[in-house]
C-alpha atoms as one frame of an Amber mdcrd trajectory, in Angstrom:
protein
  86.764  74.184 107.620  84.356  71.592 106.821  84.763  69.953 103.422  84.639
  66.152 102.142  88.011  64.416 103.074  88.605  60.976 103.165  91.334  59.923
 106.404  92.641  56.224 106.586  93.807  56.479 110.304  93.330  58.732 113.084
  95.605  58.686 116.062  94.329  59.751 119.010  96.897  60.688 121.960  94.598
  61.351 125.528  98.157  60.417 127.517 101.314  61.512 127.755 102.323  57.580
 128.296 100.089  56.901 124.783 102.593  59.762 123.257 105.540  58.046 124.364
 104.555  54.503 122.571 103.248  55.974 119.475 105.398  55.949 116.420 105.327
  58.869 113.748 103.789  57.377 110.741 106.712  57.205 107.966 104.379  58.905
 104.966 102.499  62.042 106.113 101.007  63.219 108.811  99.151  66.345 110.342
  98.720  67.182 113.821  95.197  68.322 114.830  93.541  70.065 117.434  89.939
  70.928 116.753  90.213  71.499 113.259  88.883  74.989 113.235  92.074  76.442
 111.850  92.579  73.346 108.884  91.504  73.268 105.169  92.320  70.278 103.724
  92.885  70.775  99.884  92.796  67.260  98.689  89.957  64.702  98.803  92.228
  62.627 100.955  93.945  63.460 103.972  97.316  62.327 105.695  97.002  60.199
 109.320  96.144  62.638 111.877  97.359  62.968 114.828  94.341  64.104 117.277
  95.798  65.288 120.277  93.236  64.880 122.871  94.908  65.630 126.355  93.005
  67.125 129.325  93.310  68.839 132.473  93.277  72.616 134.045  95.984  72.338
 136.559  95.871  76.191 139.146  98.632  77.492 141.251  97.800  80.714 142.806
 101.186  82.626 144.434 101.406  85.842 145.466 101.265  87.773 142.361 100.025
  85.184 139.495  97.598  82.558 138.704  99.692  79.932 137.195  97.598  77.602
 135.197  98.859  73.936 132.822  96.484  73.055 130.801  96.273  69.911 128.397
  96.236  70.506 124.921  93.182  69.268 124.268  91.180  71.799 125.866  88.714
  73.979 124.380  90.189  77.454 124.515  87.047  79.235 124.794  86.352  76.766
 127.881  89.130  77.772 129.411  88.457  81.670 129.221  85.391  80.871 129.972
  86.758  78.702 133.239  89.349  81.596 133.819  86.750  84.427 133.934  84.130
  82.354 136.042  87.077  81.383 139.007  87.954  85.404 139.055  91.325  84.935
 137.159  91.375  87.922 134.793  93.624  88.186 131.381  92.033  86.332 128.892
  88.680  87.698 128.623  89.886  89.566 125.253  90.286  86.342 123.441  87.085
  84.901 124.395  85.436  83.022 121.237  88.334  82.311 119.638  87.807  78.444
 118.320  90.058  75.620 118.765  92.197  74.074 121.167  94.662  75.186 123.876
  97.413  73.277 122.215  96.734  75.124 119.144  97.017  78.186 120.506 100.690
  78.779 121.286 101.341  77.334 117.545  99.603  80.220 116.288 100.005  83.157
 118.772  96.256  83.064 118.413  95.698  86.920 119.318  92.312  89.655 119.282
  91.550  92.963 120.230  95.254  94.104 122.002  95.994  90.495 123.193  98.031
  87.412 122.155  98.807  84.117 124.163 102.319  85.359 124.209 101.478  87.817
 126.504 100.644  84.839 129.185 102.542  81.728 127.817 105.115  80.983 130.956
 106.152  77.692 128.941 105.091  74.917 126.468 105.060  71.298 127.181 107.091
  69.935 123.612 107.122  65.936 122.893 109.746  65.918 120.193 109.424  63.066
 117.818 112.813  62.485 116.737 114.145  62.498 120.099 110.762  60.818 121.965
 111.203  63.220 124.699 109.607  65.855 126.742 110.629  68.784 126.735 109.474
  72.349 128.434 110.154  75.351 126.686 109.854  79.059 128.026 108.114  81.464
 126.221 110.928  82.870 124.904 112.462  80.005 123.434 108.898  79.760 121.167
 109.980  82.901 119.105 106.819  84.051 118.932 105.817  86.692 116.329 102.614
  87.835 115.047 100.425  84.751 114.108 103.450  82.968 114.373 105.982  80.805
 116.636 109.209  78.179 116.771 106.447  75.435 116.223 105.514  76.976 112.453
 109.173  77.364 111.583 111.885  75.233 112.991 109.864  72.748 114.918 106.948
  72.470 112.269 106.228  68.670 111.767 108.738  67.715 114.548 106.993  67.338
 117.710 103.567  68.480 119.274 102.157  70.004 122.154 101.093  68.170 125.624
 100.032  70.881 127.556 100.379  74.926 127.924 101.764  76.850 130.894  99.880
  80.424 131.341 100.786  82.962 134.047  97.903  85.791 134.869  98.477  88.543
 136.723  97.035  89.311 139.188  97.177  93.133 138.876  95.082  93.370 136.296
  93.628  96.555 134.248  91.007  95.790 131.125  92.370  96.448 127.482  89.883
  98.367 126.275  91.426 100.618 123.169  90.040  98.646 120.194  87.335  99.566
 118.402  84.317  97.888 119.944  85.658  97.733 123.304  86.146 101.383 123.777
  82.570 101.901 124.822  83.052 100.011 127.878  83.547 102.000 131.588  87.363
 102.074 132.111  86.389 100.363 135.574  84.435  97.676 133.908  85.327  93.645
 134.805  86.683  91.412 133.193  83.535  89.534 132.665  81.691  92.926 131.036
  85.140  92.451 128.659  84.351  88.779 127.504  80.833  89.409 127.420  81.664
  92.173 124.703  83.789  90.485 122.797  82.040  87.683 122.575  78.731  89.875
 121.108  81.111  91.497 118.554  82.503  88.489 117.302  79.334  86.855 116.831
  78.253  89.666 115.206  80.782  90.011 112.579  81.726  86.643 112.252  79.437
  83.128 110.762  79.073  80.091 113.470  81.326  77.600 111.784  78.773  75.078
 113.291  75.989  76.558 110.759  78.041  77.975 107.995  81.455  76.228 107.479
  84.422  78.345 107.808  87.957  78.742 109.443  87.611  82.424 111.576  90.067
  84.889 109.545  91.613  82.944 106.470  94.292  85.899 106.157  96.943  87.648
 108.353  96.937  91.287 108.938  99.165  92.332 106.138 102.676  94.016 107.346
 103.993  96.658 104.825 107.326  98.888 104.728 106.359 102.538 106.055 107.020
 103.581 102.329 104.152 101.699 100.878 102.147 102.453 103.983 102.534 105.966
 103.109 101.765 105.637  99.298  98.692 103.758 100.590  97.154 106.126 102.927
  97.287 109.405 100.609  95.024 107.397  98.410  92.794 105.743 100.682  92.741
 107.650 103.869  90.045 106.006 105.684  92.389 102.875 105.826  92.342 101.116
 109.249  96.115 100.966 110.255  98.128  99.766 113.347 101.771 100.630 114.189
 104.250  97.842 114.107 107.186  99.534 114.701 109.400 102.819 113.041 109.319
 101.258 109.919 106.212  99.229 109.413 102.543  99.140 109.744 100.020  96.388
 109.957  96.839  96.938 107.894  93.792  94.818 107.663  93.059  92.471 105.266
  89.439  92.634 105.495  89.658  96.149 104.850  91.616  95.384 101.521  89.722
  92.425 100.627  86.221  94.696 101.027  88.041  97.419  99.059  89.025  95.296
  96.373  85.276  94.383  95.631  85.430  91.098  96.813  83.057  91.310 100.549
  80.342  88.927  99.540  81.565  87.065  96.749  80.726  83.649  95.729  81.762
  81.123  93.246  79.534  77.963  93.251  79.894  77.159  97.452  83.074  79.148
  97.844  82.423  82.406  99.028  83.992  85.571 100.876  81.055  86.380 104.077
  78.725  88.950 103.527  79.320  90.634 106.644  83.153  90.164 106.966  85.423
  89.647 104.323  88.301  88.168 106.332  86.046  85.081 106.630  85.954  82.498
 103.640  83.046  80.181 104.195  81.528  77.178 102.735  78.004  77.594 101.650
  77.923  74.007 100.696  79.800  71.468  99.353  82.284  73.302  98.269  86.105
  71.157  97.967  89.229  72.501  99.052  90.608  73.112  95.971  87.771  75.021
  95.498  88.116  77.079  98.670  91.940  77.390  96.912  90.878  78.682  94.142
  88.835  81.412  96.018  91.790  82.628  97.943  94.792  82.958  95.412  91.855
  84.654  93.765  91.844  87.390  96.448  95.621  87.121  97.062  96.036  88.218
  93.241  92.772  90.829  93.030  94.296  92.745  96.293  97.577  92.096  94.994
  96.558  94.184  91.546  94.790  96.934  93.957  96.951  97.807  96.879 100.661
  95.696  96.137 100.261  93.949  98.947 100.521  90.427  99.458  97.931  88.602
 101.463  99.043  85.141 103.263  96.901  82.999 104.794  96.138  82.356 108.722
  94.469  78.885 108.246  96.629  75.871 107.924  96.550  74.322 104.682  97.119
  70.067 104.320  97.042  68.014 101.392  97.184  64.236 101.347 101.089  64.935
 101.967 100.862  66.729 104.775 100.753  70.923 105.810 101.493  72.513 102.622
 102.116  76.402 101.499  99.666  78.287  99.317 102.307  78.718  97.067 103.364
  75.768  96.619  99.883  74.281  95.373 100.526  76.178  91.866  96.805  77.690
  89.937  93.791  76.145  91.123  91.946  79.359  89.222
């Protein structure tokens, strides 16, 4: 999200021979893609580390298209790329901004898909070590909105390059909301093209009206408080997790709580989607803060649930939790 930040050194790594003689700066540091998924909450920011490698490497076999891809792609280039060379899969996370490197980091994941479903393997330079490493999907734990690289190996290493295996038997996901209208025989192109006109309808251009995508998580509650919840409110969207939990949405709760549209000074919850936080202005990032343990504490009051952020918060320190930052109310 755009706001002022002042950054004494940028290091950009467009090689994996520039990884291998660059040294980890001693104080703090942040590893950055594009940026789209990054408040900074201080005026000043730790050295980043831009990760800028390229390339769309395709292996076709019998039953897959296997493509690496450098980190520093644009991941809505490469669906793009993907849909345009007839190599289905990805078309239901069209749109989403940032980088390819990101993307494993955060299980990025929309309408019945996540990059988990694809990832063959992740190309890992680990710092301490100043080594290469590949690991298989499995070995980055993924989890909803999460992976191995936001828990063990946070701040340890980054990514070169993404391995992603698409099937070639390949059948559109068409069961959420929005997508259901669509022929079950549509392409995969008809898919993207529709996903693309619903995000773009819900969601602000971050390129006109600063903002990070979704700032929160779907919320994942016990079956008990689930059940609490939906005698009240039984309009409440609601996704099975498992026997004993249920994923709600936060935009949903944020809406419900009275909050869809709010603004203090440039800090504001969109008009149109209250998942998005956006920055009418010149708003700070303490600012932008301020707004969210707001909404963490008014949905919180409403429903008992506890909201946690999506977007990656960094402070002059380096990555940082929300609750660690104390009241900025």
């Amino acid at each position: 999200m755009a706001t002022n930040v002042q950054c004494e050194n940028i290091h950009i790594i467009d090689s994996v021979s520039a990884l291998e003689a660059f040294h980890v700066p001693s104080a703090g540091f942040y590893v950055i893609g594009e940026g789209s998924n990054t408040l900074f909450v201080d005026g000043q920011s730790p050295d980043l580390i831009k990760v800028a490698l390229k390339g769309i490497d395709v292996v076709e076999t019998q039953d897959s298209f296997v493509l690496t891809v450098g980190a520093g792609e644009n991941w809505h280039s490469l669906v793009k790329f993907t849909i345009e060379n007839d190599m289905p899969g990805l078309e239901n996370l069209a749109l989403i901004p940032g980088s390819v490197g990101a993307a494993p980091i955060q299980n990025i994941g929309a309408y019945g898909s996540e990059i988990s479903m694809f990832c063959q393997s992740v190309n890992w330079f680990a710092f301490d070590e100043r080594q290469l490493v590949t690991m298989t999907g499995e070995e980055c734990q993924f989890g909803y909105r999460d992976s191995i690289f936001k828990g063990a190996l946070k701040g340890k290493g980054l990514v070169t390059h993404v391995t992603l295996s698409l099937p070639k038997q390949w059948r559109p996901k068409l069961t959420y909301s929005g997508l259901d209208v669509l022929p079950e025989n549509c392409c995969a192109r008809q898919v993207m093209e529709k996903v693309i006109e619903i995000r773009e309808s819900k969601l602000p251009d971050p390129a006109k009206l600063a903002n990070c995508g979704s700032f929160f998580k779907n919320p994942i509650v016990h079956k008990s408080l689930f059940e609490k919840l939906i005698s009240k409110y039984p309009t409440m969207p609601s996704y099975s997790v498992n026997e004993s939990a249920m994923k709600l949405a936060a935009g949903w709760l944020i809406e419900q709580a009275g909050l869809k549209g709010y603004r203090s000074g440039d800090a504001g919850v969109h008009e149109k989607q209250a998942l998005v936080l956006v920055n009418y202005g010149n708003a700070e990032g303490k600012e932008m803060i301020a707004l969210a343990q707001m909404i963490i504490a008014s949905v919180k009051e409403k429903f008992d649930v506890v909201l946690s952020p999506e977007v990656r918060l960094v402070s002059a320190l380096g990555e940082v939790e929300i609750s660690s930052l104390g009241s900025y109310v």
